[in-house]
The first five atom37 places (N, CA, C, CB, O) and aatype in JSON, in Angstrom:
{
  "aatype": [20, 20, 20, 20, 20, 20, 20, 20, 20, 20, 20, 20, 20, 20, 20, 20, 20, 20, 20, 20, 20, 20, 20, 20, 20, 20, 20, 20, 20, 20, 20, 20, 20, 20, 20, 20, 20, 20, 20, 20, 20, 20, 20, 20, 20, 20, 20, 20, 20, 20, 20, 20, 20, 20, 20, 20, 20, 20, 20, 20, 20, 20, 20, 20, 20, 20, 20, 20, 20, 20, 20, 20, 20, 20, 20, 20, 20, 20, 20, 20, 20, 20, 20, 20, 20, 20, 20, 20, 20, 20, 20, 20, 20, 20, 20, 20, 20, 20, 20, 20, 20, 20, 20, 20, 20, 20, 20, 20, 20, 20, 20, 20],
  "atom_mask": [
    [1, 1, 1, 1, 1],
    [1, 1, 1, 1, 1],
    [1, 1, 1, 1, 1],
    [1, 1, 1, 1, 1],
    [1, 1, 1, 1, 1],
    [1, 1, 1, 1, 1],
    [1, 1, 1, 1, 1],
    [1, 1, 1, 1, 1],
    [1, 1, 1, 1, 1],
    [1, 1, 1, 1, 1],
    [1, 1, 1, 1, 1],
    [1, 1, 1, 1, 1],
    [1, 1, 1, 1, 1],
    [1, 1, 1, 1, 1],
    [1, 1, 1, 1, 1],
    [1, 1, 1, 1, 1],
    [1, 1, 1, 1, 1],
    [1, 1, 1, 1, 1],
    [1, 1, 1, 1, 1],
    [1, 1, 1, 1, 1],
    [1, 1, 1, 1, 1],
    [1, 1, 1, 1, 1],
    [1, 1, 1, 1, 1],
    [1, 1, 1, 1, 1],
    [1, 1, 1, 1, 1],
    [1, 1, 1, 1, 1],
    [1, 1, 1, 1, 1],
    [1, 1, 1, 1, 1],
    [1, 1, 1, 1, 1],
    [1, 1, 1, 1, 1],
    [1, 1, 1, 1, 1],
    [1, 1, 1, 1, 1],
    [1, 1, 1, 1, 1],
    [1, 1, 1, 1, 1],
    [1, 1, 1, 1, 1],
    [1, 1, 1, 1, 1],
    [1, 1, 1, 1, 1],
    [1, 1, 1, 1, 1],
    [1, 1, 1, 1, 1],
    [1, 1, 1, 1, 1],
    [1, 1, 1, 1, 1],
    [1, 1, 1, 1, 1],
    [1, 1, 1, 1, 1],
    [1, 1, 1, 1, 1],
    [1, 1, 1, 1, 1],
    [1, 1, 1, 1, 1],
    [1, 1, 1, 1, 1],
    [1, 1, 1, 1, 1],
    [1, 1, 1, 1, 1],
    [1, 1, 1, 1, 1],
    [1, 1, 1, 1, 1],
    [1, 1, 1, 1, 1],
    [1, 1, 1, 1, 1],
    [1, 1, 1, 1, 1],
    [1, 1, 1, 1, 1],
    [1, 1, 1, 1, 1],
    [1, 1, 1, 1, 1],
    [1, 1, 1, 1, 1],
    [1, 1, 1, 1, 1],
    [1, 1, 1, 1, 1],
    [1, 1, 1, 1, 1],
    [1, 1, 1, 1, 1],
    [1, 1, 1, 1, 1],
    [1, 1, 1, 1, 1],
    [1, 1, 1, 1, 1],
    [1, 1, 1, 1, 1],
    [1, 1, 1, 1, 1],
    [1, 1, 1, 1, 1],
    [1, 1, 1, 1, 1],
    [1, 1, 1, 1, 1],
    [1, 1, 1, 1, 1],
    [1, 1, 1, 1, 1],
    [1, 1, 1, 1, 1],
    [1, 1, 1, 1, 1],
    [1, 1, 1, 1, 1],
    [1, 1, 1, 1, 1],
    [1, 1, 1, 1, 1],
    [1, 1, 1, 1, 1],
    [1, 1, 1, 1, 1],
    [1, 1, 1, 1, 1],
    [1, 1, 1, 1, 1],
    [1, 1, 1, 1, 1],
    [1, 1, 1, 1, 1],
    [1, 1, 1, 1, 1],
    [1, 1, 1, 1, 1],
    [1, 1, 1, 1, 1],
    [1, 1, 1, 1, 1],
    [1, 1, 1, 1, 1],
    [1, 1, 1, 1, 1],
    [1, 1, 1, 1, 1],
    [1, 1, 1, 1, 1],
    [1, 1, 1, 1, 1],
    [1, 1, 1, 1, 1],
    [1, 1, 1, 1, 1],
    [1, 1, 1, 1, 1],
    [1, 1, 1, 1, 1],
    [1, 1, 1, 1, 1],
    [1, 1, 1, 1, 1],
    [1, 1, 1, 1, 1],
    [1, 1, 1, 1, 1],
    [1, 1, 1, 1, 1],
    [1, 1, 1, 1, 1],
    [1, 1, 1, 1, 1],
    [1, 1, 1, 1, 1],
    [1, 1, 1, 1, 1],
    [1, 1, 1, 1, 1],
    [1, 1, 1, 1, 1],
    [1, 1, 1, 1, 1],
    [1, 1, 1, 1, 1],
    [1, 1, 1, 1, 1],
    [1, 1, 1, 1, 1],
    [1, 1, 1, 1, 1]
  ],
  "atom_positions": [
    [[1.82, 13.64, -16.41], [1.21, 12.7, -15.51], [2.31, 12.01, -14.72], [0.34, 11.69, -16.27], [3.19, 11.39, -15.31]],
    [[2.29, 12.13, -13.17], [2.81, 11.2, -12.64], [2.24, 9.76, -11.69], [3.48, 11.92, -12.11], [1.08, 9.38, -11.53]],
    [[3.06, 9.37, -11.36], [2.46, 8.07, -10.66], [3.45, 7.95, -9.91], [2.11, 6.72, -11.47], [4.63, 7.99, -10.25]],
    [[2.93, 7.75, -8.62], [3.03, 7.8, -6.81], [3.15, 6.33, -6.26], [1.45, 8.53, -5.98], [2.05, 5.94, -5.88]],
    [[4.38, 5.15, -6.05], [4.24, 4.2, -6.13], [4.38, 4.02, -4.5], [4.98, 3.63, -7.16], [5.48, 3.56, -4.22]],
    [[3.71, 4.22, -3.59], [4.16, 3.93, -2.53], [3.77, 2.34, -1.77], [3.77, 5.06, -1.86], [2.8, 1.58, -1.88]],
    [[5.23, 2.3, -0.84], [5.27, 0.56, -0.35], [3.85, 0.44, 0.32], [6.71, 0.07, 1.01], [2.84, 0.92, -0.2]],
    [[3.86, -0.54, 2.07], [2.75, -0.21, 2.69], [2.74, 1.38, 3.48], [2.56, -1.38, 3.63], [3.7, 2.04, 3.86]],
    [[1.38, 1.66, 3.57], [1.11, 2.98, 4.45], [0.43, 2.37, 5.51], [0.19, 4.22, 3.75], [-0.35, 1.42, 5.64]],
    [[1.2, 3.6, 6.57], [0.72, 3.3, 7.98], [-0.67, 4.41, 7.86], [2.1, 3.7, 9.4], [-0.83, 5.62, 8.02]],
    [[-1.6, 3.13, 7.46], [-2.77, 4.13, 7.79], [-4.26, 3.05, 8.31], [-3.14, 5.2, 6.1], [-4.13, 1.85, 8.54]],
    [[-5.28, 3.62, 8.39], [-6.51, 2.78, 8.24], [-6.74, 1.68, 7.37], [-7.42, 3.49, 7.94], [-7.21, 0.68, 7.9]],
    [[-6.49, 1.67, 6.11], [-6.42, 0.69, 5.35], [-5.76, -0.21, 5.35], [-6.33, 0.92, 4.57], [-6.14, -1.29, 4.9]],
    [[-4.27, 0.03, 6.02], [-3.36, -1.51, 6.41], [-3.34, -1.78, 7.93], [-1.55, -1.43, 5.94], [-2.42, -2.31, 8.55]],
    [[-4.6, -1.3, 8.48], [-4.68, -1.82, 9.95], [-4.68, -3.3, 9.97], [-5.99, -1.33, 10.7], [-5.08, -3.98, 9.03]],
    [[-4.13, -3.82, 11.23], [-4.41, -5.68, 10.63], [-3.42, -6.21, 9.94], [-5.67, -5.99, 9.51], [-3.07, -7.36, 10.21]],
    [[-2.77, -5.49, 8.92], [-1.76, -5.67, 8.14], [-0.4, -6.06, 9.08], [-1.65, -4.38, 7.28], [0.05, -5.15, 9.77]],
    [[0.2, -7.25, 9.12], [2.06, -7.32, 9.81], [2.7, -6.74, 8.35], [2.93, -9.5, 10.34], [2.7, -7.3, 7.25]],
    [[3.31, -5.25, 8.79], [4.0, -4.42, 8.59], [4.93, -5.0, 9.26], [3.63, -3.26, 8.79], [4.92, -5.76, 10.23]],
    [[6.24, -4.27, 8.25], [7.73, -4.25, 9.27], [8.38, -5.32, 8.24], [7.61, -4.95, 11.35], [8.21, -5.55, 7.05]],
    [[9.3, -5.9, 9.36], [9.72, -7.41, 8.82], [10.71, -7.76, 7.73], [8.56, -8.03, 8.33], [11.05, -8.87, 7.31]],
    [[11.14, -6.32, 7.3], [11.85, -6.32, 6.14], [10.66, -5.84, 4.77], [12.56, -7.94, 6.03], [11.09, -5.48, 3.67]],
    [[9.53, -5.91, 5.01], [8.67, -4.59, 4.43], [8.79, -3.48, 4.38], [7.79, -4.38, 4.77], [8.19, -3.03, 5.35]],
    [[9.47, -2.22, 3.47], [8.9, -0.9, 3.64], [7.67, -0.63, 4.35], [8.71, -0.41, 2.49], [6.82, -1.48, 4.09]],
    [[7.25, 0.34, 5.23], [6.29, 1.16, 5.32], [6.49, 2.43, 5.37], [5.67, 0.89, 6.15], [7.53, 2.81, 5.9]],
    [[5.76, 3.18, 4.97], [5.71, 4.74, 5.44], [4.51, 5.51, 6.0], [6.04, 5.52, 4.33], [3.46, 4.95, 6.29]],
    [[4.68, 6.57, 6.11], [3.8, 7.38, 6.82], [2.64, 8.34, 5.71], [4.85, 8.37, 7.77], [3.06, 8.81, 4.66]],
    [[1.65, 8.45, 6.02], [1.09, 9.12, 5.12], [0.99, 10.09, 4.38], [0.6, 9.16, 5.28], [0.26, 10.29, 3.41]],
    [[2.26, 11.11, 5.19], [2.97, 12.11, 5.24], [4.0, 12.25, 4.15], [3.46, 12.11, 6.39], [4.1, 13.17, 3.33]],
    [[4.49, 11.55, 4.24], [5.38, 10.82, 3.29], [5.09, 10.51, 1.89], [5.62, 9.68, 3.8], [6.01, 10.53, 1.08]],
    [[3.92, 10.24, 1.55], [3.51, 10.02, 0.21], [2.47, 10.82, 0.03], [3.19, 8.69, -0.13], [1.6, 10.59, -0.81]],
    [[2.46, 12.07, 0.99], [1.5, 13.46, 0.28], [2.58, 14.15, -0.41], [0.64, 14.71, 1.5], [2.5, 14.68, -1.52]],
    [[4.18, 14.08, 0.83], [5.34, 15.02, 0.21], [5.64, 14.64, -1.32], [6.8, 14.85, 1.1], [5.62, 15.48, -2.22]],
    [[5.97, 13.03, -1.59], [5.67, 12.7, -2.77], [4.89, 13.15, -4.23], [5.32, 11.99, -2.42], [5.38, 13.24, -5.35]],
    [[3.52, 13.41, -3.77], [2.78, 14.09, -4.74], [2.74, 14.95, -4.94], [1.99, 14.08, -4.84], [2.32, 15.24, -6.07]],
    [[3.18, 16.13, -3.92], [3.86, 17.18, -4.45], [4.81, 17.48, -5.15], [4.06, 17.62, -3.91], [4.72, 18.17, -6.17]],
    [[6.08, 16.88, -4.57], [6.74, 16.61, -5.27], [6.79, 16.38, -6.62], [6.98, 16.09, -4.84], [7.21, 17.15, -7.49]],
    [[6.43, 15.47, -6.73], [6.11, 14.89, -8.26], [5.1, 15.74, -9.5], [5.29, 13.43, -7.94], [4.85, 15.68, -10.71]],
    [[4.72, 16.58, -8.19], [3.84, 17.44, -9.52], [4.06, 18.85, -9.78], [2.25, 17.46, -9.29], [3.38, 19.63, -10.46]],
    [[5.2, 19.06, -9.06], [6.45, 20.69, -9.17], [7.35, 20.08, -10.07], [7.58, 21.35, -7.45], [7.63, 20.73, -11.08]],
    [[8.18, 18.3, -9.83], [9.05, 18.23, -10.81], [8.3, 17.56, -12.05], [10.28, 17.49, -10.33], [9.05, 17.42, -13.02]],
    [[7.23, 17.21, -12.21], [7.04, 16.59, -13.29], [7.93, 14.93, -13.48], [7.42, 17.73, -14.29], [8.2, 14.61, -14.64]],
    [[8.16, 14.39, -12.85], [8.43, 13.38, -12.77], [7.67, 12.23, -13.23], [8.67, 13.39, -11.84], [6.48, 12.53, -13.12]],
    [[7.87, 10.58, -13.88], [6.84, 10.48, -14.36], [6.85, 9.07, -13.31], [6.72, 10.57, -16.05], [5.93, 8.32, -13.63]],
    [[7.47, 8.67, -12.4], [7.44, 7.86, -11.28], [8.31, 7.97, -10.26], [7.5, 6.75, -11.61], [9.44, 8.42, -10.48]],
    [[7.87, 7.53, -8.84], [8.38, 8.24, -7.81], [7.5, 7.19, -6.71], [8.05, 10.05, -7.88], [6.38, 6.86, -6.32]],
    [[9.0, 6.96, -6.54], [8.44, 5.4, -5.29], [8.73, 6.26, -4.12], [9.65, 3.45, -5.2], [9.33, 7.33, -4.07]],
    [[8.11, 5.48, -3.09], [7.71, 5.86, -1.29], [8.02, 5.03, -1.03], [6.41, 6.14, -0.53], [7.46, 4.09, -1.6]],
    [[9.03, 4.71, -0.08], [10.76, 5.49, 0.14], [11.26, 5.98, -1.51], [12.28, 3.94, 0.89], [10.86, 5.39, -2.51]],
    [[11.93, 6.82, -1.53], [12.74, 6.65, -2.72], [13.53, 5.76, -3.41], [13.32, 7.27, -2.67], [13.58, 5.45, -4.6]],
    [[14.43, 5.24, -1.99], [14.79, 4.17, -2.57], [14.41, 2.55, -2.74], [15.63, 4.27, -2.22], [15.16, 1.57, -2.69]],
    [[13.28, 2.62, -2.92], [12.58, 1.47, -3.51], [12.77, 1.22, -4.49], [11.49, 1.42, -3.54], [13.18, 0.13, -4.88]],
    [[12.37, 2.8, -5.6], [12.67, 1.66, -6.97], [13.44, 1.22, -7.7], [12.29, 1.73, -7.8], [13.39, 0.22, -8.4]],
    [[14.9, 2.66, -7.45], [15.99, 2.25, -7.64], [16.72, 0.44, -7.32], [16.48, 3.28, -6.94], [17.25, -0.44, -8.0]],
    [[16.27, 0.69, -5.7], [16.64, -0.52, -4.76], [15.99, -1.97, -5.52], [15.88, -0.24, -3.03], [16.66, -2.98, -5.31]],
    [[15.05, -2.1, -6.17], [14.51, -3.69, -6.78], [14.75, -3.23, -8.07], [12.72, -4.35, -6.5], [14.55, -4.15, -8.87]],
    [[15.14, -2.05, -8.68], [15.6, -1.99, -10.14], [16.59, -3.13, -10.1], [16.28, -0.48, -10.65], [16.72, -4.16, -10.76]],
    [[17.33, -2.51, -8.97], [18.99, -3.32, -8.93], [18.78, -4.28, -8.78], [20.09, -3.12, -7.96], [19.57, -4.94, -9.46]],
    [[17.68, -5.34, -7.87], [17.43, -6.32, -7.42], [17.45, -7.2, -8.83], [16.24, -6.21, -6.54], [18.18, -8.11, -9.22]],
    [[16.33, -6.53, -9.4], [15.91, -7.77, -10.93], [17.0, -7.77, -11.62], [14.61, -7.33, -12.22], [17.21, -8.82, -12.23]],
    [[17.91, -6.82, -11.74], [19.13, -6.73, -12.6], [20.06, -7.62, -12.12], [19.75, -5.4, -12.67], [20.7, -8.22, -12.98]],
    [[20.34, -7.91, -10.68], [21.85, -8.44, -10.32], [21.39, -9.38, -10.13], [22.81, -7.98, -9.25], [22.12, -10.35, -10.38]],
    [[20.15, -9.65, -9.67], [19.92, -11.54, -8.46], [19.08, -12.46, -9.68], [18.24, -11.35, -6.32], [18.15, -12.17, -10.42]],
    [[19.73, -13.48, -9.54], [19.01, -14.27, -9.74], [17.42, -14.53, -9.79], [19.46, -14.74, -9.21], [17.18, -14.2, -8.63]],
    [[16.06, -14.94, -10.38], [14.67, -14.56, -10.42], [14.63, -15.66, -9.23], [13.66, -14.71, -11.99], [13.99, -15.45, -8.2]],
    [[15.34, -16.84, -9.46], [14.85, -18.1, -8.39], [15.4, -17.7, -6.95], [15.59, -19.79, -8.86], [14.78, -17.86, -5.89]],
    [[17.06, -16.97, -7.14], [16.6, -16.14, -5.61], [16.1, -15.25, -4.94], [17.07, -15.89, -5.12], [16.09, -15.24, -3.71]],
    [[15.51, -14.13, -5.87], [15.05, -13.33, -5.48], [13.31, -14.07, -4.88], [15.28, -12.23, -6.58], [12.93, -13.63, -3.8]],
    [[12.67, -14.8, -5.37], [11.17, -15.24, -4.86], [11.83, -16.27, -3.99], [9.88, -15.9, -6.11], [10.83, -16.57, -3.34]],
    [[12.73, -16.99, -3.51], [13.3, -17.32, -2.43], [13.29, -16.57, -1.56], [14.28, -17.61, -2.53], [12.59, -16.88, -0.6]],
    [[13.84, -15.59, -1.52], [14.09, -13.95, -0.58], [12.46, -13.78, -0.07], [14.71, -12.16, -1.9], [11.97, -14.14, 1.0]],
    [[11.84, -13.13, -1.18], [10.85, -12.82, -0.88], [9.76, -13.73, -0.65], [10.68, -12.09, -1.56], [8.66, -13.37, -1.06]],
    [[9.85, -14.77, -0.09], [8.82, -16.08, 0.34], [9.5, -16.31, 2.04], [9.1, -17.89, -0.99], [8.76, -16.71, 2.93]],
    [[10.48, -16.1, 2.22], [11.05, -16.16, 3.34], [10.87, -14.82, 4.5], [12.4, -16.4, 2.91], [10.51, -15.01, 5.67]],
    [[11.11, -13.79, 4.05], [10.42, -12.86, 4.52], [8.94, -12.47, 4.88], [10.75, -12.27, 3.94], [8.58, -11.61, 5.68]],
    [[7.94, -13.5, 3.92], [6.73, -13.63, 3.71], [6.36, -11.9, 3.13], [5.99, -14.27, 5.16], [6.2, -11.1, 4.05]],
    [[6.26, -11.48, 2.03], [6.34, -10.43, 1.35], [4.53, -10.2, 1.03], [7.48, -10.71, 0.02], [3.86, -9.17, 0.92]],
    [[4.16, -11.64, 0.95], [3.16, -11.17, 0.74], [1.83, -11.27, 2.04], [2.96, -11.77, -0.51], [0.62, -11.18, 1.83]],
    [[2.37, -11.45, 3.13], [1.64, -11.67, 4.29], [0.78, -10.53, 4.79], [2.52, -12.04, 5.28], [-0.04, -10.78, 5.67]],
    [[0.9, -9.25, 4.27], [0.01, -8.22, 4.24], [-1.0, -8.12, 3.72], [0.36, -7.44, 3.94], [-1.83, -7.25, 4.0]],
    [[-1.2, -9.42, 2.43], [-2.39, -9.59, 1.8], [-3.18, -10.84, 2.44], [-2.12, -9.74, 0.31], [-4.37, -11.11, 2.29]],
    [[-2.19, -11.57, 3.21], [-2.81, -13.69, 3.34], [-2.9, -13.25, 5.04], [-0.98, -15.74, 2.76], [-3.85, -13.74, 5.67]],
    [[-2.35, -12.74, 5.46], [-2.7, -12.81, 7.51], [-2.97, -11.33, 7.99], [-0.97, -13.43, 8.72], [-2.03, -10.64, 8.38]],
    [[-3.97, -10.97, 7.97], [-4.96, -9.87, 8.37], [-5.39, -10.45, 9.56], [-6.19, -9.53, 7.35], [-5.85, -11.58, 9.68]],
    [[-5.2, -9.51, 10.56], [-5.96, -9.3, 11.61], [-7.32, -8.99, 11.5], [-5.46, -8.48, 12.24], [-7.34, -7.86, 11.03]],
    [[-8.59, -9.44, 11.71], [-9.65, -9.36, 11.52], [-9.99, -8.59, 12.32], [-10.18, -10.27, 11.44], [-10.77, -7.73, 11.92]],
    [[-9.51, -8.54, 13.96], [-9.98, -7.49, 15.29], [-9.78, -6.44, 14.96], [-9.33, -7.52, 16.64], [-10.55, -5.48, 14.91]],
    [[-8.09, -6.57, 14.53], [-8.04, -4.64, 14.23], [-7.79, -4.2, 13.27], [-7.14, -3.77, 14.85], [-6.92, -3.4, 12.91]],
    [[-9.09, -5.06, 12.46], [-9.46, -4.57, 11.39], [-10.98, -4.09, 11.03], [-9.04, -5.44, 10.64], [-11.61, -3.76, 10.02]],
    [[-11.28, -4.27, 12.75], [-13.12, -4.55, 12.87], [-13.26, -2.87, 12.57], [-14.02, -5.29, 14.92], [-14.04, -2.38, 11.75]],
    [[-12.5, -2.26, 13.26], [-13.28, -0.47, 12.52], [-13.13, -0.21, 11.28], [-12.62, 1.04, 13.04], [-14.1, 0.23, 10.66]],
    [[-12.11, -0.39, 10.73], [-12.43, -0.15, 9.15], [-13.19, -0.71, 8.59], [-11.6, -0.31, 8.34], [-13.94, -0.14, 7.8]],
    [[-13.23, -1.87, 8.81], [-14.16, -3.04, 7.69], [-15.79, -2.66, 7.87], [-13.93, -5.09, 8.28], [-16.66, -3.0, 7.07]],
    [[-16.06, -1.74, 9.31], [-17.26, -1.92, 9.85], [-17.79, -0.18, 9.19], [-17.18, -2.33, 11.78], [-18.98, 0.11, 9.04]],
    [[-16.93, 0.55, 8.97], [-17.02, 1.85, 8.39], [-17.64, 1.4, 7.03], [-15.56, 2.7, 8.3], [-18.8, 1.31, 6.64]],
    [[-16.18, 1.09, 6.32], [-16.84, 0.69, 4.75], [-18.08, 0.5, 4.74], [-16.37, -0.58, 4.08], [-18.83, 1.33, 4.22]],
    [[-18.71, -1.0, 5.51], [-19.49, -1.55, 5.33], [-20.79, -0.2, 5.08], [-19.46, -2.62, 6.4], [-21.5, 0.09, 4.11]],
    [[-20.61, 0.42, 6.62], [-21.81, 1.44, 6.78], [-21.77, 2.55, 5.7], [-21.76, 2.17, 8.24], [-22.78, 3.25, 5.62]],
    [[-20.9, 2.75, 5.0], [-20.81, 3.32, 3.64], [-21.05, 3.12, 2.83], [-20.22, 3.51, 3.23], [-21.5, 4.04, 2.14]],
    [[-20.93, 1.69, 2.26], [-21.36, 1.06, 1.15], [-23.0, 0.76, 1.56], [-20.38, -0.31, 0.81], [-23.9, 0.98, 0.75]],
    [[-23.22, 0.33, 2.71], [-24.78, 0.5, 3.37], [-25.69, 1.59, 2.06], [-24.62, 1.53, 5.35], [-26.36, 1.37, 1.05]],
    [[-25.14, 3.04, 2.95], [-25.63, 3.99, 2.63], [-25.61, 4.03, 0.99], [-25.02, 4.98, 3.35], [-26.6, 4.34, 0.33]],
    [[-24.42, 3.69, 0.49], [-24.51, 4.17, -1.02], [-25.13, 3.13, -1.55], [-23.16, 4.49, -1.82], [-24.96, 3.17, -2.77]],
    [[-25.87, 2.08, -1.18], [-26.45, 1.41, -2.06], [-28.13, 1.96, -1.65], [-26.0, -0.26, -1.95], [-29.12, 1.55, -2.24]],
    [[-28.15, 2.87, -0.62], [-29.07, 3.25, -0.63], [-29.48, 4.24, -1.51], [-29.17, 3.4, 0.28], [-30.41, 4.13, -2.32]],
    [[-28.92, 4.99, -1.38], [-28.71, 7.13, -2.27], [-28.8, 6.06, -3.7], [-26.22, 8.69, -1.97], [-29.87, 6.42, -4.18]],
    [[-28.2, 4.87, -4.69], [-28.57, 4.47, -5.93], [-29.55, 3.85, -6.02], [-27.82, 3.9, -6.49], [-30.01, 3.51, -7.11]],
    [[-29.96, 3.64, -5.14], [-31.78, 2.86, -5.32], [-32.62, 4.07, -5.45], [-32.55, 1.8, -3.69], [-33.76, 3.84, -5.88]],
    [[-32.26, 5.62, -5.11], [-32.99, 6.46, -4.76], [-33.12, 7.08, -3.82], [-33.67, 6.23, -4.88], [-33.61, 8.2, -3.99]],
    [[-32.76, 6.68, -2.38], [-32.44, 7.03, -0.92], [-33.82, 6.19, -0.59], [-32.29, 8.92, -0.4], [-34.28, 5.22, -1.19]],
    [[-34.42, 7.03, 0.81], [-35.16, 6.08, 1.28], [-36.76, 6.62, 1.34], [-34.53, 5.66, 2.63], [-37.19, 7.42, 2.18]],
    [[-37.73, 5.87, 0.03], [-38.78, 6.2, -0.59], [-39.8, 5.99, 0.61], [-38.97, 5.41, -1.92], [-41.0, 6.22, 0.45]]
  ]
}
């Protein structure tokens, strides 16, 4: 078994999302090569970039904990989860919705 740890993806799901900034992102491309990868070598984790996990292995090891959430509060690390664009986020959110629509229909039975 492996596990595919990738940063943000540039895809539908982090539309809305401020990417960048001193955030990893990658391409979706990028963390298919991954799962291949990972499942020719048998690997049992495998971050997107690679050097991610190496890169905050080192982090927790050398820095300080009070500077490292310094670091990462300044950068705003977690602003991909707290400042969403709601506009261009209106097609995805509006897909789901019509999906979850439907599937709460098809478990009631579909439409009697």
């Amino acid at each position: 078994m492996s596990t595919v740890l990738p940063s943000a993806v540039r895809t539908e799901l982090s539309s809305g999302a401020p990417l960048g900034h001193g955030m990893p992102t990658v391409d979706p491309v990028e963390v298919a090569k991954a799962v291949v990868g990972a499942s020719l070598s048998g690997a049992r984790e495998v971050s997107v970039p690679r050097w991610l996990g190496p890169g905050w292995s080192l982090v927790d090891g050398l820095v300080p904990e009070w500077l490292e959430s310094r670091a990462r509060r300044l950068i705003g690390d977690n602003r991909a989860l707290t400042s969403l664009d709601a506009d261009a986020r209106r097609a995805y959110t509006d897909r789901i919705a019509r999906h979850a629509g439907s599937a709460d229909v098809a478990s009631r039975g579909g439409n009697r």
